[in-house]
N, C-alpha and C positions, 0 to 999 in steps of 0.2 A: 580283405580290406584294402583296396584301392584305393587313392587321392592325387587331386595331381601335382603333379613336380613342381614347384618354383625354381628355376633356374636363374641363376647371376651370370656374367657374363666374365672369361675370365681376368683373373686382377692380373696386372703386367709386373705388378712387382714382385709378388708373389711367386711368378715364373722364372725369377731370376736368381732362386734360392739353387741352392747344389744340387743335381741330379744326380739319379740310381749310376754306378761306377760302374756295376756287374750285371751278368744275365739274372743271378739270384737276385740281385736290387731292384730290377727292372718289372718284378712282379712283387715289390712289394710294399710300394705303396699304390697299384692297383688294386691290391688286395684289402688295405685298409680303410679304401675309398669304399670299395664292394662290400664288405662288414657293418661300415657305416650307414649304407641306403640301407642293409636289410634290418638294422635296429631303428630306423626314424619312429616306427609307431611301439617303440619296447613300451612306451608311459600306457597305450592306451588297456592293457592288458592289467584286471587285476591279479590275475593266475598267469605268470610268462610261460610260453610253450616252451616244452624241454632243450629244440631246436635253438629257440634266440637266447638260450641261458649257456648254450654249448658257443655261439657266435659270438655271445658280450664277454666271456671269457678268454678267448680266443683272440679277439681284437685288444681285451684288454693284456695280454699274454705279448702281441707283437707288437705294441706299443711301449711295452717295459722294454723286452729288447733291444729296441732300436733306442731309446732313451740309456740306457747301460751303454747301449756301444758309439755311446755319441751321432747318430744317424739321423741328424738336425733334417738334411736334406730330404730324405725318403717322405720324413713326418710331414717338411712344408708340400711337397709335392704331391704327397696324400691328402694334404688339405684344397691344394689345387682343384684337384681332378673332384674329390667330391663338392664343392661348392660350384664347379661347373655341369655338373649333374641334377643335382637339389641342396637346395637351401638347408632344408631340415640335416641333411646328412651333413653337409658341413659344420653345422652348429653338434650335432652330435657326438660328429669326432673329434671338435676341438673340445667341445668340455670331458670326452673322456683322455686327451691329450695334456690337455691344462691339469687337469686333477691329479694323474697320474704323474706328472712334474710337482705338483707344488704340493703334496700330501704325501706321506708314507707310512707304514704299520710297520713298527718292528715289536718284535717278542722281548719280554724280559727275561732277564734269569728264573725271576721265580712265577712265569710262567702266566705273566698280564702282558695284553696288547695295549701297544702305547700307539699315540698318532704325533706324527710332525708336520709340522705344516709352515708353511711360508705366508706372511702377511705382508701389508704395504699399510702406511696411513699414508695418502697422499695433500700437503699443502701446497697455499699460495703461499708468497713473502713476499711482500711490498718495503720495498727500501728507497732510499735514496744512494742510485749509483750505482745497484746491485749488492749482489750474494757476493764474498769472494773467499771465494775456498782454501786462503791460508790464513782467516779466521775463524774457522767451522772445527768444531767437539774441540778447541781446548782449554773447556772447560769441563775438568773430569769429573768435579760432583755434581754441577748441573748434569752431567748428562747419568751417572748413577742414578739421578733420582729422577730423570726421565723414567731411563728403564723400568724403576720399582714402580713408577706410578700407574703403568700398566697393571697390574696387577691389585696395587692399592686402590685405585677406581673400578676394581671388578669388569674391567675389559675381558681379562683372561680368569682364571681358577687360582685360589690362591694355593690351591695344590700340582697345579701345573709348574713347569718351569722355560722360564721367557730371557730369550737373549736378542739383544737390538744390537745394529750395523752401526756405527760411531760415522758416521758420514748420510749426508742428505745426495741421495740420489737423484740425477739429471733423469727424464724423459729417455734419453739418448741413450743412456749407460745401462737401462733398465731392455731397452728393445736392440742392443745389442746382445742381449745375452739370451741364446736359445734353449730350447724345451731342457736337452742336454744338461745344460748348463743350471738352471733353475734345480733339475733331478741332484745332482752331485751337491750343490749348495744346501740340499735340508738334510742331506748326508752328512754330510762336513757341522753341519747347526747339531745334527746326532750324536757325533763324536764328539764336540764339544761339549753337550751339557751331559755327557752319559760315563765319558773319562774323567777320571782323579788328575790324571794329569795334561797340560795344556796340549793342544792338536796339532798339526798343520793347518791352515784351508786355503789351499792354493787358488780353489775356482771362487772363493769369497773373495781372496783378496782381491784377484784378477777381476772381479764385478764393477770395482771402484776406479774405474778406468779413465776418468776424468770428464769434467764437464766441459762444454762447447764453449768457446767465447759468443759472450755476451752482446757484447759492440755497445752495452751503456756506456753514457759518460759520466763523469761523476756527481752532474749535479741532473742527472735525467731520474724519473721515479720509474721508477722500476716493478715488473709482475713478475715475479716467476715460479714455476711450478714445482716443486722436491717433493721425494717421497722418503720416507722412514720405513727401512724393512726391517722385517724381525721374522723372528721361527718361535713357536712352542711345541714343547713337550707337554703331551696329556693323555690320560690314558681312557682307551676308549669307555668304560664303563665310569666315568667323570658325573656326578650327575650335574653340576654344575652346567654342563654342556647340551643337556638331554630339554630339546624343545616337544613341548606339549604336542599330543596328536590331536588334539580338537584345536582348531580352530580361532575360535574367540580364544583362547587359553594361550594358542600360541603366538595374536597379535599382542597379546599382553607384554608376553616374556622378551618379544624383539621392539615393543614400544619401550620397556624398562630397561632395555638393553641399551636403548638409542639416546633413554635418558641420562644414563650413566657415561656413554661419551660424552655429549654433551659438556656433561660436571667436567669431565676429562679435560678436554680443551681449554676450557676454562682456565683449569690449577694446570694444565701442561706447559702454555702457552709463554708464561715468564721465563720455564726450565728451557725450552726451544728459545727462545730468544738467546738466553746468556750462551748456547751453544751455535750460533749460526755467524752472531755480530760481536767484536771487539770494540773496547772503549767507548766512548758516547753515541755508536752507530745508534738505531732504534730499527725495529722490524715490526712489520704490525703481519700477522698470521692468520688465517680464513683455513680450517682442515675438513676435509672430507672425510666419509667414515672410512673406517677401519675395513679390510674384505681381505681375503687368499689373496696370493702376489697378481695373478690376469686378471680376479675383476676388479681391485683395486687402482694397476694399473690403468685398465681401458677407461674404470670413471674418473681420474685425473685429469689422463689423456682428451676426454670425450670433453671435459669444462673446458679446460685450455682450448682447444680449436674454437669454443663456440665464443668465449670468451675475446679470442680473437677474434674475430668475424666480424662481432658486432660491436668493439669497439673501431673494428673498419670502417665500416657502411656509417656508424652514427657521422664518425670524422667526415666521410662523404656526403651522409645529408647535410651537413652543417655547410660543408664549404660551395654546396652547387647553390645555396640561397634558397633552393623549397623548404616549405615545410613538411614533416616528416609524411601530413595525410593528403599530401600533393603530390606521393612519388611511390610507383607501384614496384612490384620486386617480382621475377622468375626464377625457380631455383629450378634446378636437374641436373644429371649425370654430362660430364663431359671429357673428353680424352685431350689429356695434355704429356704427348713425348708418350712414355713408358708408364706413364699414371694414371687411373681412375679419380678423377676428383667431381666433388660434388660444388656446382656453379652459382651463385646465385649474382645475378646483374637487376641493376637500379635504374629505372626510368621516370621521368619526367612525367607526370598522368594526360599531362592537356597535350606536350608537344612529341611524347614519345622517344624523348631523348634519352641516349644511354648513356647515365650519372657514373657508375663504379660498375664492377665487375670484380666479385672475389673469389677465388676459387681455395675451397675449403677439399681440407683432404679427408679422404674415404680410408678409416681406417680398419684392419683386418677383423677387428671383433663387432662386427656389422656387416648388416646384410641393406641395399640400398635403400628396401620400403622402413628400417629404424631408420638410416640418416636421413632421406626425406623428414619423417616423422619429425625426428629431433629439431634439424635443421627452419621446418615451418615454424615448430613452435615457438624455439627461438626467435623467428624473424616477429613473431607476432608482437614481441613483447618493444618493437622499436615504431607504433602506431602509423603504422604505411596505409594506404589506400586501397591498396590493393594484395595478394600474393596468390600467384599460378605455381604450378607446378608441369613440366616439360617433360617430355618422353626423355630428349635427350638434347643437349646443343651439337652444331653440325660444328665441322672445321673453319667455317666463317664465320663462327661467334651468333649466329642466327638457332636461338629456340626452335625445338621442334614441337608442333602441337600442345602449346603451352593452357592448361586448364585449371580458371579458380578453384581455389580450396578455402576451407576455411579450418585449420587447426585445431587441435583440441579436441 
């Protein structure tokens, strides 16, 4: 069963992660790359061959490894090499990378597998002036009944058991901290809810590492994006957790699922306010669902860029005097310094003038044909005239072979 390769081109930032130290290191995340192309078709199999069940084990064997031994650099560099190979293998070995960081099985005494896992809910918070981080959690029963209310809106199990991070995590603070690092945190979330008595967690504390300035002022309105991490304990035979194998059965249980955040938000929303702002501040909050810590992350991550984009380009249609269906738009890949970004410039329809130019970043949990994807559909929703799509832009800002699309 042959198909052929999509190939990306490689990310430059990506390349600037730590490299193999050792001749042993130096073959091993060639190796993890290698593992990765020969499982790309593991799904199409309803019977796996004995062979790709000795390989998924194996790949999944040297990826704990190197995650134990803190080996951030091998993993990003094994991410490298197979996203410069195919597509599918890159996306293969970061979900079984991602998984193996943010999930763990450990045994109990009396002899039941439990699972931990690391979550995000990622928010907007719209304030006036900003977020500022030496009024955020101190309010400690707002944030107590934060935490329960997880649980009491049936997010998690009410047999499970759930502990939340007392700090709103920056974007920043979240993609500084690697596979490694994510591995040892639902460690540390283990010992904690599994000891009678209180823990260390050094690589938790260390996670809270501080958010970026701002540069609001105090009377500017303000977006910004935080996320609320947390871990549960559950154990694997939970039925609570057990999604239906038909079909319709199981759009049911993740529509009811969806319903139930929803309610969530709702009754959460006051509890996250009294925890983020002091005194008469106000906050109005917009959350995304609930997911494991990467795709939680990346769908935050993935609003926020677009979010900005297109509060870009609306400010530049507004200020060149066309109207929105008098100004055509190209997006594509283009190389800026050390970066992949994804481009999109604004034109004039009649005189062909070039209005804005934003260049939107290409972030690692994408492959270029979603950001395209994403990036059109976005643009569709700002009624332009027109939208192409570009092989690529050259180093003179000039489009290459730029061809309509139509989104959607």
């Amino acid at each position: 069963m042959n198909k052929p390769k999509k190939k990306s081109p490689p990310s430059k930032r990506a390349s600037r992660s730590q490299g193999p130290s050792s001749s042993q290191d130096e073959t091993a995340s060639p190796m993890l790359a290698s593992l990765a192309l020969d499982l790309t078709e593991l799904d199409l199999y309803a019977d796996v061959p004995d062979d790709l069940k000795k390989k998924a084990a194996d790949l999944g064997r040297r990826i704990r490894k190197c995650l134990q031994q803190g080996r951030n650099g091998i993993l990003g560099e094994a991410l490298q090499l197979a996203r410069e190979e195919d597509d599918a293998a890159w996306v293969a070995l970061k979900r079984h990378i991602e998984d193996a960081a943010q999930e763990a099985i450990f045994r109990t005494e009396d002899g039941a597998d439990v699972e931990v896992n690391a979550f995000v809910i990622p928010f907007f918070a719209r304030t006036v002036g900003g977020l500022r981080a030496d009024e955020c959690f101190q309010d400690e029963a707002a944030f107590t009944h934060l935490r329960d209310s997880i649980q009491d809106a049936q997010l998690e199990s009410a047999k499970a058991r759930v502990v939340l991070v007392s700090h709103a995590y920056h974007l920043e603070e979240l993609e500084r901290l690697g596979y490694a690092q994510v591995y040892q945190m639902v460690r540390e979330a283990h010992e904690s809810m599994t000891r009678k008595k209180a823990v260390a967690a050094p690589v938790m504390t260390e996670s809270m590492s501080g958010w970026p300035e701002s540069g609001f002022a105090a009377e500017d309105q303000a977006v910004e994006l935080r996320y609320l991490l947390g871990f549960t304990l559950k154990r694997l035979d939970d039925p609570f957790y057990a999604v239906p194998e038909k079909e319709a059965e199981a759009d049911r249980y993740f529509a009811k699922r969806a319903e139930r955040f929803r309610r969530w938000t709702r009754d959460a929303a006051p509890l996250l306010e009294r925890c983020l702002v002091a005194g008469d501040r106000k906050v109005e909050l917009d959350f995304l669902y609930q997911d494991l810590f990467y795709g939680g992350k990346a769908a935050g991550a993935a609003e926020h860029d677009v979010l900005q984009m297109l509060a870009f380009l609306q400010q530049a249609i507004d200020a060149s005097g066309n109207a929105a269906d008098s100004v055509d738009a190209i997006a594509g890949p283009a190389d800026i310094g050390d970066d992949l970004v994804f481009r999109i410039n604004l034109y004039a329809a009649a005189s062909r003038e070039l209005l804005a130019s934003f260049d939107k970043p290409i972030r690692t949990t994408q492959t270029q044909e979603d950001e395209a994807e994403d990036v059109l559909d976005a643009l569709s929703s700002l009624g332009l005239a027109s939208l192409s799509l570009a092989a690529r832009f050259e180093d003179d800002g000039e489009p290459v072979d730029p061809r309509p699309v139509s989104p959607g």
